[in-house]
C-alpha positions in Angstrom: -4.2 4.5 -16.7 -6.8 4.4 -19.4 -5.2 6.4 -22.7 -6.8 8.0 -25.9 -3.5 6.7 -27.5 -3.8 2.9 -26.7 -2.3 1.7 -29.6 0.8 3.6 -29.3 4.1 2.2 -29.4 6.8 3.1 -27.2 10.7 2.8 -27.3 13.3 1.8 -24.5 13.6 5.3 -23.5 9.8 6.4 -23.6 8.7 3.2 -21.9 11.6 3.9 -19.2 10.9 8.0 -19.0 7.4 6.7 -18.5 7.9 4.6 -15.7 10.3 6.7 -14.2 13.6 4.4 -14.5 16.7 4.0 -15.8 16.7 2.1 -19.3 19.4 -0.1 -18.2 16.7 -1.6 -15.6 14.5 -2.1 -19.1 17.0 -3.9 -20.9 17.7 -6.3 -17.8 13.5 -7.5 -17.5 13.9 -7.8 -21.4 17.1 -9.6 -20.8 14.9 -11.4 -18.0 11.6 -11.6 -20.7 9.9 -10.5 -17.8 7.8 -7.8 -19.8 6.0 -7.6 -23.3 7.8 -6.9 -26.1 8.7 -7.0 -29.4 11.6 -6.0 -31.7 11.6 -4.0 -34.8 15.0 -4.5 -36.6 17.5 -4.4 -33.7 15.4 -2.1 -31.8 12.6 -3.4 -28.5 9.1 -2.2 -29.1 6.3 -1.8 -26.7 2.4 -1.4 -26.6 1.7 0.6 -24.5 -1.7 -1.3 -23.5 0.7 -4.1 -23.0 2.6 -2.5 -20.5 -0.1 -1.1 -18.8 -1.6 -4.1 -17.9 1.6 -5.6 -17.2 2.2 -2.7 -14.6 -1.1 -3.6 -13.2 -0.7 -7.5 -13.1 2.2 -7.2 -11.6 1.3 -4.2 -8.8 1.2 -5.8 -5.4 -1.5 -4.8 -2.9 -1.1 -4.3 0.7 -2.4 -6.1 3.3 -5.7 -4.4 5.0 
């Protein structure tokens, strides 16, 4: 998940287009402050090394 652009910081809807859900399911794990964020203004940020190693801290493995 390594990326050239590892400082980049990423909306509600590109965080949410990039995992492949809705943004309401964002908003409820901010809600939750289940996942890293921060706001600018009245608007959520994320970094996007933030939430890739949140998506892999959080990946479960399967039993072998």
């Amino acid at each position: 998940m390594a990326s050239k652009s590892s400082g980049e910081i990423m909306t509600v809807a590109s965080w949410a287009h990039y995992l492949r859900c809705h943004e309401s399911t964002v908003y409820r794990l901010l809600k939750r402050r289940e996942i890293p964020a921060f706001k600018l203004g009245s608007d959520w940020r994320f970094l996007k090394t933030a939430i890739e190693q949140w998506v892999r801290k959080s990946t479960v493995e399967p039993k072998s």
